[in-house]
C-alpha positions in Angstrom: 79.4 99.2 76.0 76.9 101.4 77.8 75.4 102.8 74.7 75.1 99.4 72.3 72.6 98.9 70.7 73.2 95.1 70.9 72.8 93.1 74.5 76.3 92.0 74.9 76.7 89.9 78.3 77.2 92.0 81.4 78.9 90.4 84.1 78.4 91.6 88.1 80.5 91.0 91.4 78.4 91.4 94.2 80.0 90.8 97.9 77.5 91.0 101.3 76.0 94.1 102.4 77.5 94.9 106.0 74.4 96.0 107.1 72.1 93.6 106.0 74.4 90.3 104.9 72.4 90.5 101.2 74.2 91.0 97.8 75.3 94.0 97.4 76.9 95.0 93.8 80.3 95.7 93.7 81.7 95.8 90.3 80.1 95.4 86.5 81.9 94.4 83.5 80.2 95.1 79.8 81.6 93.0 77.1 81.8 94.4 74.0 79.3 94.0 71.6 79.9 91.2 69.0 77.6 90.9 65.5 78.3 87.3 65.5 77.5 86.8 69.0 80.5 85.0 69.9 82.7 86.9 72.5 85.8 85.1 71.5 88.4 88.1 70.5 91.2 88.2 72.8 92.1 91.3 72.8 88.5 92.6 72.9 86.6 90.4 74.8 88.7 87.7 76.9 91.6 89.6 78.2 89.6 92.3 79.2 87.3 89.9 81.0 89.8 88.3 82.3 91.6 91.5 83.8 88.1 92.6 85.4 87.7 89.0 87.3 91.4 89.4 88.3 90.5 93.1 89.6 87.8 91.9 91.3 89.1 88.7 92.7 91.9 92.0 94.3 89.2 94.0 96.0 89.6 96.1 92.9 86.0 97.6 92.4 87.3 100.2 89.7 84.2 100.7 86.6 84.9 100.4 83.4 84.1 104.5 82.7 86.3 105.2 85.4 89.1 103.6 84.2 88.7 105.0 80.9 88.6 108.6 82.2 91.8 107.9 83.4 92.9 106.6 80.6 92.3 109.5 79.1 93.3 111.6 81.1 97.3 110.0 80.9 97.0 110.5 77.1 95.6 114.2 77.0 98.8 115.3 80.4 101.5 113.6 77.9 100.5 115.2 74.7 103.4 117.3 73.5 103.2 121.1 72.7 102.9 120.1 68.9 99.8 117.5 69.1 98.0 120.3 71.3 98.3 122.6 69.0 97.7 120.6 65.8 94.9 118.3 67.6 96.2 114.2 67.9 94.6 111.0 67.8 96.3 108.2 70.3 95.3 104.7 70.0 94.8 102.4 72.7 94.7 98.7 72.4 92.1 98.1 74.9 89.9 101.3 74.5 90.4 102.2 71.0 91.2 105.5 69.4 91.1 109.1 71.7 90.7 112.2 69.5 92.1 115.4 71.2 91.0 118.4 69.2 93.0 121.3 68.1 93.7 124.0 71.3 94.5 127.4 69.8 97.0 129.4 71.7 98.3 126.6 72.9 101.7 126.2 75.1 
């Protein structure tokens, strides 16, 4: 959501600063972009928002980019020897596809 071209809502948490008592941001939440401007996808625009307010509501400050780092990061450690060497693509329902390219010589 970082790269639309499109101005999807953004969402922020802020909390007070505890050195000056002003706003302070905390946490940002881009919805996916929508062509028809209307948001209303569960899968891909209220559940997430709804898991980021949850997050948020927990003290959970985690970014979007951060948690999809990770994301990847648990698909590329359980690839099996045969998807490393051939390259995969895993699919995931909130993030969307994750191409892992071919590794030659791989064990």
């Amino acid at each position: 959501a970082h790269y639309s071209q499109f101005l999807p809502p953004i969402l922020r948490a802020y909390e007070p600063s505890a050195e000056s008592g002003l706003p302070s941001l905390v946490s940002e939440f881009h919805i996916i972009e929508d062509l028809l401007t209307t948001w209303d996808v569960d899968a891909l625009h209220l559940k997430p928002l709804e898991e980021w307010i949850s997050r948020v509501y927990e003290g959970d400050y985690t970014s979007q980019e951060e948690r999809l780092t990770a994301r990847f990061k648990e698909y590329e450690a359980n690839l099996t020897r045969e998807e490393r060497r051939a390259g995969a693509k895993k699919v995931d329902p909130y993030f969307g596809a994750f191409t892992f390219p071919a590794v030659k010589g791989a064990m």
